[in-house]
C-alpha positions as CSV (number, residue, x, y, z in Angstrom):
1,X,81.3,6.7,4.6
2,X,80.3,4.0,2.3
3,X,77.1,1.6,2.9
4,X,77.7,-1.9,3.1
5,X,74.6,-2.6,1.2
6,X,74.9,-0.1,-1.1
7,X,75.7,-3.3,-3.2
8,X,72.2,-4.9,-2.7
9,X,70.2,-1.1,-3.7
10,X,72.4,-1.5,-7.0
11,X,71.7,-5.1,-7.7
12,X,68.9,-4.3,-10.1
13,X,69.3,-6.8,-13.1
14,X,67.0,-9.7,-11.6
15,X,64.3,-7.5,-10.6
16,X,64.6,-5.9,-14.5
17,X,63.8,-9.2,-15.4
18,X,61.1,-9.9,-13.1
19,X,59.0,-6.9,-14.2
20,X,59.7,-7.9,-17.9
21,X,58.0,-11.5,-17.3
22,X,61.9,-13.2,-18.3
23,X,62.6,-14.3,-14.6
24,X,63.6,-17.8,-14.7
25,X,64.9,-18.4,-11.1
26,X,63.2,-19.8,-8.1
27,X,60.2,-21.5,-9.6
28,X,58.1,-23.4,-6.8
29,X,57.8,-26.7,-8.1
30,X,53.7,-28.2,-6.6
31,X,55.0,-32.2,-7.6
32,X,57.8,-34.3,-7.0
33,X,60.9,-34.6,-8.8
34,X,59.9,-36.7,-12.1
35,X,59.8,-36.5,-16.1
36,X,57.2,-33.9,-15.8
37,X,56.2,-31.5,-12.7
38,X,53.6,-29.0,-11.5
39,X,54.3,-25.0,-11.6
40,X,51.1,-22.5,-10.9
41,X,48.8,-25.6,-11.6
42,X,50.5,-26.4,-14.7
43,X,52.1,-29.7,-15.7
44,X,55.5,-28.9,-17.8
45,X,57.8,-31.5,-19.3
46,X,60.9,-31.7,-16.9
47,X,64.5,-31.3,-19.1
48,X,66.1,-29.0,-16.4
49,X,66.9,-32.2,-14.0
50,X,69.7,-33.7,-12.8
51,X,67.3,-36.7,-11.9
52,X,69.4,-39.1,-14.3
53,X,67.9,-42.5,-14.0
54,X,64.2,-40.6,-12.6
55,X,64.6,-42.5,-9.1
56,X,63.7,-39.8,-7.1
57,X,59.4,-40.8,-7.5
58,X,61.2,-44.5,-7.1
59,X,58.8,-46.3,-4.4
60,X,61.3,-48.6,-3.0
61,X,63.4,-44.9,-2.5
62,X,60.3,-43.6,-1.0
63,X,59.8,-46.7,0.8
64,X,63.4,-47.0,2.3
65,X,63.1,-43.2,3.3
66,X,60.4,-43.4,5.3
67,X,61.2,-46.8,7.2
68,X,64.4,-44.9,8.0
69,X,62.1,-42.0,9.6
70,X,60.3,-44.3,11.5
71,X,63.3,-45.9,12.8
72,X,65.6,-42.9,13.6
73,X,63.8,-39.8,13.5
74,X,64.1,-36.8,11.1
75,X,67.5,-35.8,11.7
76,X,70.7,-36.3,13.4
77,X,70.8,-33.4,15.4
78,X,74.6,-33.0,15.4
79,X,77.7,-33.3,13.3
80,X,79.4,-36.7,12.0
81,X,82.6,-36.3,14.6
82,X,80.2,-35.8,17.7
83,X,76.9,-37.3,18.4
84,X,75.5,-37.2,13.9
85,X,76.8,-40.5,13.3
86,X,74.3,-43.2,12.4
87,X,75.1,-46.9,11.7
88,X,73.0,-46.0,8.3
89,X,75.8,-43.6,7.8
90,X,78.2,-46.4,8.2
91,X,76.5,-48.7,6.3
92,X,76.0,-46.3,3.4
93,X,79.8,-45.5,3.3
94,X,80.9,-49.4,3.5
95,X,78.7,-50.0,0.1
96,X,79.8,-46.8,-1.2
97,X,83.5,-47.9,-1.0
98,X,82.6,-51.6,-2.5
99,X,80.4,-50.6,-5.1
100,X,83.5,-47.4,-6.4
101,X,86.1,-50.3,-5.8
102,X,87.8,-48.0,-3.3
103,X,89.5,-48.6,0.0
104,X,86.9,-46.2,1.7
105,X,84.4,-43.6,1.9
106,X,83.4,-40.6,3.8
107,X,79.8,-38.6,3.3
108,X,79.2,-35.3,3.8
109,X,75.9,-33.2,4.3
110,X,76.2,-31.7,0.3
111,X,78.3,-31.7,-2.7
112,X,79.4,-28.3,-2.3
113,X,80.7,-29.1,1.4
114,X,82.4,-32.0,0.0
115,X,84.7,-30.0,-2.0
116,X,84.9,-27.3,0.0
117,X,85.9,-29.8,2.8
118,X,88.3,-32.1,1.1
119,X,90.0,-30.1,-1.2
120,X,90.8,-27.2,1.1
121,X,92.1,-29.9,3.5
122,X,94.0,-32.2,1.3
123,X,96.1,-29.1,0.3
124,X,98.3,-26.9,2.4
125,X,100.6,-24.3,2.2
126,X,103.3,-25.9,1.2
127,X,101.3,-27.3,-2.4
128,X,99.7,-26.3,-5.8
129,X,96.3,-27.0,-6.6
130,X,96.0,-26.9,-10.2
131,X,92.4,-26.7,-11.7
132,X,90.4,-26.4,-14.9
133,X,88.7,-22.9,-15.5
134,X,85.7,-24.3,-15.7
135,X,85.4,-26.5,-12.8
136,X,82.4,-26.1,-10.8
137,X,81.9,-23.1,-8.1
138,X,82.4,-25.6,-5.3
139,X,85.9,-26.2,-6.4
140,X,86.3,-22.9,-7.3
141,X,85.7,-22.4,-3.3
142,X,86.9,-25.5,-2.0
143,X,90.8,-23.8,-3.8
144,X,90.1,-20.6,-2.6
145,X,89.7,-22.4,1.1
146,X,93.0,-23.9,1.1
147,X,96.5,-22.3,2.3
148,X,97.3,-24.2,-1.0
149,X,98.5,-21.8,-4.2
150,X,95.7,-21.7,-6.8
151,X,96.7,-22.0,-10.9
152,X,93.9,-22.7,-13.4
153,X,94.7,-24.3,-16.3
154,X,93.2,-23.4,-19.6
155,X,89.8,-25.8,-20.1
156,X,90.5,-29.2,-21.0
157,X,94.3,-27.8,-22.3
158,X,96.8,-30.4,-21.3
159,X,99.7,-28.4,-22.7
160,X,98.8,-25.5,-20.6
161,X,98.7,-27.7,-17.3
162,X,101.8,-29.0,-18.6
163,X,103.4,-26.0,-19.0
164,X,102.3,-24.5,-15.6
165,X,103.4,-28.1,-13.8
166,X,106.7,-27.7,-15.5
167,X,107.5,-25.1,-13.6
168,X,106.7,-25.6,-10.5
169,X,109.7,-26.8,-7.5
170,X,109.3,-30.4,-6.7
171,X,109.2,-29.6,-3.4
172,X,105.6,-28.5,-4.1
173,X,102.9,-31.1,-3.1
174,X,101.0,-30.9,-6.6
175,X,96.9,-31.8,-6.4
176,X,95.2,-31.5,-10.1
177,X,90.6,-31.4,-9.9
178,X,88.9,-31.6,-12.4
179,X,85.2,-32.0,-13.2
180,X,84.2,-35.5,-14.6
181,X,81.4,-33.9,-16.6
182,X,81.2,-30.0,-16.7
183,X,77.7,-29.3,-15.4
184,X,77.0,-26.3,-18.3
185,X,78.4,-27.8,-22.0
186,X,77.9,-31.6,-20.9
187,X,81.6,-32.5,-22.2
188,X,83.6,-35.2,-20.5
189,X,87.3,-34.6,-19.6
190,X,89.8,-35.9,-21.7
191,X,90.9,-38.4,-18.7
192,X,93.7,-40.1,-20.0
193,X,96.1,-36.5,-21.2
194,X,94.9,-35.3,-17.7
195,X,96.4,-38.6,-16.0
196,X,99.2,-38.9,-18.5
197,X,100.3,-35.4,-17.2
198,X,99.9,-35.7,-13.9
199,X,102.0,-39.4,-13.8
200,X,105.0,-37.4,-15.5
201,X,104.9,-34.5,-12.6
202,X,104.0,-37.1,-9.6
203,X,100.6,-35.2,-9.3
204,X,98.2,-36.3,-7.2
205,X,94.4,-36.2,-9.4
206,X,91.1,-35.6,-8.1
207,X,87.9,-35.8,-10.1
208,X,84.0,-34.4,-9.2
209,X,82.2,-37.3,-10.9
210,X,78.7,-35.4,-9.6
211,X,77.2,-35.8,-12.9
212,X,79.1,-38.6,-13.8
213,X,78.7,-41.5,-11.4
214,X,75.4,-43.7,-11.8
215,X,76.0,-42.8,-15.6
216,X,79.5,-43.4,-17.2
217,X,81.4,-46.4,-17.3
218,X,79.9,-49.9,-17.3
219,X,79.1,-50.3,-14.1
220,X,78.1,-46.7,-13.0
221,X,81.0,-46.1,-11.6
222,X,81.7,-42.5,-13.1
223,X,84.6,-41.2,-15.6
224,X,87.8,-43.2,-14.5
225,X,85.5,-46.4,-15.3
226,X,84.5,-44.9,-18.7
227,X,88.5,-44.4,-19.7
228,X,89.9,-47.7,-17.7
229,X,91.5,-45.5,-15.6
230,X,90.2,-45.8,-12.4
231,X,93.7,-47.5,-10.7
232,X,94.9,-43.9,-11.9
233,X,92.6,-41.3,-9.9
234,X,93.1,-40.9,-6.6
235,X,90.2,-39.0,-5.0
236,X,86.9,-38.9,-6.6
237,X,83.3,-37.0,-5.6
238,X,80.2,-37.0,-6.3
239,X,76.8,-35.9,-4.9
240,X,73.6,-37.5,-4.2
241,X,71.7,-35.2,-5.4
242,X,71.3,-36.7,-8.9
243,X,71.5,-40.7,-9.7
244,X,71.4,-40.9,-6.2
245,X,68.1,-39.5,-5.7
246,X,68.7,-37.7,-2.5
247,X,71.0,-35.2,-0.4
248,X,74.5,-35.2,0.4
249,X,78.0,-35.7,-1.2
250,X,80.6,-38.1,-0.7
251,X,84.4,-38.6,-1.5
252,X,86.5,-42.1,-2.1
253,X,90.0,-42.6,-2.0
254,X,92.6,-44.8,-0.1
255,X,92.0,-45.7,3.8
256,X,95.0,-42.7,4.7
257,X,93.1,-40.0,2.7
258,X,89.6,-40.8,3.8
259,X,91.0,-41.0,7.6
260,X,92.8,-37.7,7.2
261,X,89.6,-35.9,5.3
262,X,87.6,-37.1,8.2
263,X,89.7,-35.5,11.0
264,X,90.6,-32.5,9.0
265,X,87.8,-31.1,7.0
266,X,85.6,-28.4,8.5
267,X,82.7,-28.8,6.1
268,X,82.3,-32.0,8.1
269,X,83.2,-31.5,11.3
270,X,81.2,-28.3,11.9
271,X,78.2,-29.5,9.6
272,X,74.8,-31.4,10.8
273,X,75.1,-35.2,9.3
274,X,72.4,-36.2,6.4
275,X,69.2,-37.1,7.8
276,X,68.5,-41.1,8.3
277,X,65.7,-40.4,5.3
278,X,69.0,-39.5,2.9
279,X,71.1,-42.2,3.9
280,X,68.5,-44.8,3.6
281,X,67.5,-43.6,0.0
282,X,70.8,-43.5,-0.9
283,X,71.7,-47.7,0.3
284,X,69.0,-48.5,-1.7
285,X,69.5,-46.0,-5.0
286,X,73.1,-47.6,-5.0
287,X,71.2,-51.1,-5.0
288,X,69.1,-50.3,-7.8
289,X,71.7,-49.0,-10.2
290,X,73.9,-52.1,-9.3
291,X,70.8,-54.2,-10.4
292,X,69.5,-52.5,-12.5
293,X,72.0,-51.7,-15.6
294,X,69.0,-51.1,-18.1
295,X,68.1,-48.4,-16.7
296,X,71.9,-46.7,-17.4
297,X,71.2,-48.1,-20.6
298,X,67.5,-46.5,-21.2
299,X,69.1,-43.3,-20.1
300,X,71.9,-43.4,-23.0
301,X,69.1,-44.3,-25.4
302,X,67.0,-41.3,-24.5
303,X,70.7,-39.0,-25.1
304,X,71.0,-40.2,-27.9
305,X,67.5,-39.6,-29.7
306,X,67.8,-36.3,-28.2
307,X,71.3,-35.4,-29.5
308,X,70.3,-36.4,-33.1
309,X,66.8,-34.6,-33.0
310,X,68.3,-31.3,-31.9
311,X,71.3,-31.3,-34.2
312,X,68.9,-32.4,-37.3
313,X,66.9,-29.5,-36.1
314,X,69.9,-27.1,-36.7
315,X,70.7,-26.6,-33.1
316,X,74.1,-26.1,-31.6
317,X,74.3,-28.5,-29.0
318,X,78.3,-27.8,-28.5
319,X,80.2,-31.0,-27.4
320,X,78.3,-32.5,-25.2
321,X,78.9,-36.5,-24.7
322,X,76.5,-36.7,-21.9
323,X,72.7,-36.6,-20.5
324,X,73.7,-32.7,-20.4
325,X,72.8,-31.2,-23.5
326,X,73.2,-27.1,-24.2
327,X,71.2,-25.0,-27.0
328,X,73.9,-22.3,-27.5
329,X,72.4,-19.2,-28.0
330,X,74.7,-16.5,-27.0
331,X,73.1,-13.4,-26.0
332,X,71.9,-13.5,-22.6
333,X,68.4,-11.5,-23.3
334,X,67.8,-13.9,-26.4
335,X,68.8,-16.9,-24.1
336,X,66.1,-15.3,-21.3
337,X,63.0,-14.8,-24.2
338,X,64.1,-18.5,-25.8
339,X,63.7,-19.9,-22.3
340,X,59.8,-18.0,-21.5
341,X,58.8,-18.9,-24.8
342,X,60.2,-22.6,-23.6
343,X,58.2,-22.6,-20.4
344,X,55.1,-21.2,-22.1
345,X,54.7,-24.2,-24.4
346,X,54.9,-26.3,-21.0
347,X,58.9,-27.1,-21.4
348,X,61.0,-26.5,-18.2
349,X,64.8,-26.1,-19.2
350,X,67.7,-23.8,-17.6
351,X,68.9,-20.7,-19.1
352,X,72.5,-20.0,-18.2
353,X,74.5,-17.1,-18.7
354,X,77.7,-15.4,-17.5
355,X,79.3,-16.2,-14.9
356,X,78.2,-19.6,-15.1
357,X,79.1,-19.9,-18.7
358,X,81.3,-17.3,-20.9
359,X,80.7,-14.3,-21.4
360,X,78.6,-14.0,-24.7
361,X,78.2,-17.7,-24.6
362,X,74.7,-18.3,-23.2
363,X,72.6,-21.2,-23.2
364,X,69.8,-23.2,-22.5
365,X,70.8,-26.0,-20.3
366,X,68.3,-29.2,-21.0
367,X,69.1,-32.6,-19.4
368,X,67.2,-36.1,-19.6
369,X,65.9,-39.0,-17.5
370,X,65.7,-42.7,-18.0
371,X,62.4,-42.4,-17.0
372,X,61.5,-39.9,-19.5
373,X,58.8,-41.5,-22.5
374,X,59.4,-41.4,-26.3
375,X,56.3,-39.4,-25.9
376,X,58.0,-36.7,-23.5
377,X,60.9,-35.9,-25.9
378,X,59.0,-36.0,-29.3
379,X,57.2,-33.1,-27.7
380,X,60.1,-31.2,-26.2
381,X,61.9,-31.8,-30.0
382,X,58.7,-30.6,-31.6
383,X,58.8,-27.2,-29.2
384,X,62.0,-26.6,-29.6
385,X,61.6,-26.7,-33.5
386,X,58.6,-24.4,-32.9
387,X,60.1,-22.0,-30.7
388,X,63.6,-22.0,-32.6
389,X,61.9,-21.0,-35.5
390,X,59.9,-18.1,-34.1
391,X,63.3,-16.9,-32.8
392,X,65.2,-17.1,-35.8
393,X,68.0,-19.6,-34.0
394,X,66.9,-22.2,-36.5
């Protein structure tokens, strides 16, 4: 008879890496969150964050958080439809929904639950959710939840979705997600085909702004204010994990939806609420990036020196259009030995291979900060040349 873990004796790979010094996973950070951190007593240059304006070591966050603590406790003890609801919860949702421009807002304990809970709710049996192929895993998921039909589209191919719209019944309920930013190559979704599309089949869209909110558009309000299109999306995400500084997802839409989500989605209803410390950091994150627009604006400038320095260098930096920007390697075991050599020179970065990116397509993720130094990045630029050049990749 066969062994269910048969599976976990024959999962060798990682442990091959381990024993060769390449293991690049689980690395117990000894500092906070900030432009550069402590691993094994030694300070490394963070450009493997998704800390995009560097509030996390913020201390009006810190600040915020622990008045919450003292107020409410540590946690909530329960879920957000029985006894986890807070009036910071409330609070944080109301200023959610002003500061997106939405009609409402509903959080939810992480960013994965938030897909998994909305989108397998939103669609049912009788409906087509149509997503990219490279949407993120919680997507991916949130689909697979759903008594919806899954069809993925080829990645960032309007024509395809076009095609595979085309034919479906219009009886169908039709719900198109995309990712705002995809978390791996850093490229932005070509927004208005997507909508232009989706008007022409009466599609419903849904965007995961995670990495896109707090950075795009002119307010921070995430890809459909980058594009103008924002009257045109009806669902967005996002996470607090990134310019928000904290824990937790969230999703925005129209009063209906958000009442619907909240009395249908299991991620919520069967999930412990954020602690009071998350909400609070995250009222006052959203406060600081509505006041503070330089720092959006610091960020950009620090993408930008970084973009030029790496393509000048030779690099492949792919597409990217964002804080996200990927060294494209390709083998995985040259990705692995590019990344230690990395770390060695006191550079953290994240080396991604297949299935989170192509196979043959490997890479090493590297992302930046607002709060990152001209100092910081000439040294990461100067390693990277350094490295590159041992390697052979430049």
């Amino acid at each position: 008879m066969a062994d269910l873990f048969d599976k976990c004796r024959g999962f060798t790979r990682a442990k091959e890496l381990q024993e060769q010094g390449f293991y690049p996973y689980f690395k117990a950070i000894q500092s906070g969150a900030d432009s550069e951190v402590v691993i094994d007593g030694k300070e490394l240059i963070m450009v493997g964050s998704n800390n995009y304006l560097g509030l996390t070591q913020d201390p009006r966050i810190k600040e915020a958080a622990q008045k919450a603590i003292n107020e409410f406790g540590s946690g909530c003890t329960g879920s957000r439809f029985l006894n986890g609801t807070l009036s910071l919860h409330v609070e944080l949702e109301e200023k959610l929904a002003e500061f997106m421009n939405v009609e409402a807002a509903l959080v939810f304990s992480t960013g994965f639950q938030t897909n998994l809970g909305a989108i397998s709710c939103l669609a049912s049996k009788d409906d087509i959710i149509y997503t990219d192929r490279n949407n993120h895993a919680s997507i991916v998921d949130g689909a697979r939840l759903s008594f919806a039909r899954t069809v993925k589209f080829k990645h960032d191919n309007f024509h395809d979705l076009e095609r595979l719209l085309s034919a479906s019944k219009e009886r169908f309920g039709k719900l198109i997600v995309v990712d705002g930013i995809f978390s791996m190559e850093g490229t932005l979704v070509n927004l208005p085909e997507l909508v232009k599309v989706a008007n022409k089949y009466d599609a419903k869209v849904m965007v995961d702004d995670a990495h896109s909110v707090g950075v795009f558009g002119a307010n921070g309000r995430g890809t459909a204010e980058h594009y103008g299109l924002e009257d045109n999306v009806d669902v967005v995400m996002g996470t607090f994990s990134k310019s928000f500084a904290s824990l937790g997802g969230y999703v925005v839409a129209s009063a209906d939806v958000i009442h619907y989500i909240k009395h249908h989605a299991r991620a919520l209803i069967f999930s412990a609420s954020i602690p009071p410390a998350n909400a609070a950091s995250v009222i006052k994150a959203l406060e600081i990036i509505t006041n503070e627009p330089e720092r959006r604006e610091k960020l950009w400038q620090n993408v930008r020196k970084m973009k030029k320095g790496f393509n000048e260098l030779g690099f492949n930096t792919g597409k990217s259009e964002s804080p996200i920007i990927p060294i494209l390697v390709g083998k995985d075991e040259d990705t692995f030995v590019f990344w230690k050599m990395l770390f060695d020179n006191g550079i953290f970065t994240n080396p991604a291979v297949a299935p989170a990116v192509p196979q043959g397509q490997a890479l090493i993720r590297t992302s930046y900060m607002a709060t990152h130094t001209d100092e910081e990045l000439d040294i990461v630029l100067d390693t990277f040349a350094k490295v590159g050049k041992e390697l052979g990749l430049i």
